[in-house]
N, CA, C and O atoms as a GROMACS GRO file, in nm:
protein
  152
    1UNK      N    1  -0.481   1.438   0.472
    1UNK     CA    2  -0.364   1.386   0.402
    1UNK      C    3  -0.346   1.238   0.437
    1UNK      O    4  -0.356   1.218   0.558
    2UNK      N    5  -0.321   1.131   0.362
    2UNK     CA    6  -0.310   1.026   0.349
    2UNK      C    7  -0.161   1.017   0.396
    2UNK      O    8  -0.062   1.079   0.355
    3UNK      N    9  -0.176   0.908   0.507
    3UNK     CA   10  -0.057   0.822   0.590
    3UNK      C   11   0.038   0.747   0.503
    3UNK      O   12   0.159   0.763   0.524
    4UNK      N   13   0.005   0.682   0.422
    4UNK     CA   14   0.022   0.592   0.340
    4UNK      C   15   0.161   0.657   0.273
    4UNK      O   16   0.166   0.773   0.232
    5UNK      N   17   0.280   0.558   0.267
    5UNK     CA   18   0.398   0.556   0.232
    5UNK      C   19   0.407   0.549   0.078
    5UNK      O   20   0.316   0.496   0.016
    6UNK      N   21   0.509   0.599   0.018
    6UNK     CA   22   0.492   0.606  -0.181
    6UNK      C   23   0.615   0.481  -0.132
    6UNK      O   24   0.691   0.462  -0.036
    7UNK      N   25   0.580   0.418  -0.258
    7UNK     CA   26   0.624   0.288  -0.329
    7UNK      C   27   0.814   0.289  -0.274
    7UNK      O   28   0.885   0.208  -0.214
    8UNK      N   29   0.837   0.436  -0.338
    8UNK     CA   30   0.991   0.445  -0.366
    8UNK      C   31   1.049   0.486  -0.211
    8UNK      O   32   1.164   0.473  -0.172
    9UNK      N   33   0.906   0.552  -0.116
    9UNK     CA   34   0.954   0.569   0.036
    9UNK      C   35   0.984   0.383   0.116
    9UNK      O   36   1.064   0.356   0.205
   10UNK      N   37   0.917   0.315   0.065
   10UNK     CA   38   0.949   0.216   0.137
   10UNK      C   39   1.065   0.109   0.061
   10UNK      O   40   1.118   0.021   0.129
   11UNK      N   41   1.087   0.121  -0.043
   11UNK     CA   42   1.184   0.032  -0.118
   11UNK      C   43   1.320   0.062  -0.061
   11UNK      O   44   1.397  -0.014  -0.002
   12UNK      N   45   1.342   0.275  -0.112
   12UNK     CA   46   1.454   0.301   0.014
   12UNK      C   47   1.478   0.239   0.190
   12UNK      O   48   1.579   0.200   0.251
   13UNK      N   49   1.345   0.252   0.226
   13UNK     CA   50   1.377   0.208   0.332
   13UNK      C   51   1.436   0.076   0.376
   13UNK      O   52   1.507   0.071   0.477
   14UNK      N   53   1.402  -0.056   0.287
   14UNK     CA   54   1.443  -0.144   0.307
   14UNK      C   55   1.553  -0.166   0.254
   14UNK      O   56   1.633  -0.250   0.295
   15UNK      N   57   1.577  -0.049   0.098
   15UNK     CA   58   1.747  -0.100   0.083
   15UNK      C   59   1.813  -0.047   0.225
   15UNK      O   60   1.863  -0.143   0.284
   16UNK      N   61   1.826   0.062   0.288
   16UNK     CA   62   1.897   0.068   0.361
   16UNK      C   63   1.923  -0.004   0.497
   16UNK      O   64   2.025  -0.012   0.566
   17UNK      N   65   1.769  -0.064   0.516
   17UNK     CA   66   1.793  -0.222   0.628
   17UNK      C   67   1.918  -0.267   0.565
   17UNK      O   68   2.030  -0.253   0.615
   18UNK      N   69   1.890  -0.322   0.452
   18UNK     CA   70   2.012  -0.449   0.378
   18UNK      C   71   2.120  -0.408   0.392
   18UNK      O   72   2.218  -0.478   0.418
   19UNK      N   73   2.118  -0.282   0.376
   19UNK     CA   74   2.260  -0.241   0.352
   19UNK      C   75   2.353  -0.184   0.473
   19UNK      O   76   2.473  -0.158   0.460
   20UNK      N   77   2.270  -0.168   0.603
   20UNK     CA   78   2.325  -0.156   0.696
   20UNK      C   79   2.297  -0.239   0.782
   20UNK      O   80   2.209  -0.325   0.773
   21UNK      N   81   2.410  -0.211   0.924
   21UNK     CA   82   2.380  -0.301   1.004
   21UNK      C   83   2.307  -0.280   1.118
   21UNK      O   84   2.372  -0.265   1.222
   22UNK      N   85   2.137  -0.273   1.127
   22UNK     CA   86   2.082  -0.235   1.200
   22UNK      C   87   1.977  -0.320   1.163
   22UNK      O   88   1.947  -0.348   1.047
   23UNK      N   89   1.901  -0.376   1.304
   23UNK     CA   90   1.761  -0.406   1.307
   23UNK      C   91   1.647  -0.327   1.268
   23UNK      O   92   1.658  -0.205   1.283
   24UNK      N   93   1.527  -0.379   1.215
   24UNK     CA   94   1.415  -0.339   1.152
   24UNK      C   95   1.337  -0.232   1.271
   24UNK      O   96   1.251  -0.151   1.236
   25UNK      N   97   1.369  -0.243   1.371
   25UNK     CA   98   1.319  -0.139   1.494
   25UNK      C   99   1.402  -0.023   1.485
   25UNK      O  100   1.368   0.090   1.519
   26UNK      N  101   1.493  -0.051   1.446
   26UNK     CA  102   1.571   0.101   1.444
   26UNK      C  103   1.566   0.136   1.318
   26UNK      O  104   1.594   0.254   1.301
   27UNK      N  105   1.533   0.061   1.198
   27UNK     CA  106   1.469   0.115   1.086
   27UNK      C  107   1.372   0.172   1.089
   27UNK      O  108   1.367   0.264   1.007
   28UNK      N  109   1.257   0.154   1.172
   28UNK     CA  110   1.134   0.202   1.194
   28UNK      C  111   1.128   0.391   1.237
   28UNK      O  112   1.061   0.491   1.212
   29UNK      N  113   1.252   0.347   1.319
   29UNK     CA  114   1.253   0.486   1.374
   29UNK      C  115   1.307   0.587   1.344
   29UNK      O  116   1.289   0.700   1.388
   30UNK      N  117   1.396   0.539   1.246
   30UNK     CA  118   1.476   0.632   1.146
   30UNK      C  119   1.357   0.696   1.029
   30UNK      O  120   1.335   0.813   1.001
   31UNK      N  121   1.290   0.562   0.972
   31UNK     CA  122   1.192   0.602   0.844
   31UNK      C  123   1.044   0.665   0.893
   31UNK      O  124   0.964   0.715   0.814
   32UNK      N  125   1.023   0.654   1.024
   32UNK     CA  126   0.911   0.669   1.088
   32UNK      C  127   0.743   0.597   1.016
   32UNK      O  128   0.648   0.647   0.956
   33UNK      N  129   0.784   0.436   1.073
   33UNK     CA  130   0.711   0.376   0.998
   33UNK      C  131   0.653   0.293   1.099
   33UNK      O  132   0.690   0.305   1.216
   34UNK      N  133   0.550   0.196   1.059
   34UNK     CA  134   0.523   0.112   1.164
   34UNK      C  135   0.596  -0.005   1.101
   34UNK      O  136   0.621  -0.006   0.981
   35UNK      N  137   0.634  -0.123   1.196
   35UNK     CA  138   0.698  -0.250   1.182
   35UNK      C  139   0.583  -0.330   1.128
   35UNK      O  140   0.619  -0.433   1.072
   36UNK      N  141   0.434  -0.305   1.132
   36UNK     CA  142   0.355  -0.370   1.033
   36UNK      C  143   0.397  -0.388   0.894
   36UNK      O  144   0.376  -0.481   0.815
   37UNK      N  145   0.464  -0.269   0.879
   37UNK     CA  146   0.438  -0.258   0.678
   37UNK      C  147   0.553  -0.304   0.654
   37UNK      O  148   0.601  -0.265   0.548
   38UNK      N  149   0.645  -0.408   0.746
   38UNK     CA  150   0.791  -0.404   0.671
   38UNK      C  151   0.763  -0.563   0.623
   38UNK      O  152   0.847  -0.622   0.555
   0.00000   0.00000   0.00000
């Protein structure tokens, strides 16, 4: 199975950076992502 995030998994993820008040590390760990792909 391919690692690789769908389009609409990472767009959510970054609206909700914007929209909250939290750093991209604690985004990471919420979306379970690496801080490479942001």
């Amino acid at each position: 199975m391919s690692k690789h995030k769908s389009e609409d998994y990472k767009i959510t993820a970054v609206k909700y950076y914007l929209e909250n008040d939290i750093n991209y590390t604690k985004m990471c760990d919420i979306y379970k992502c690496s801080e490479r792909w942001i």
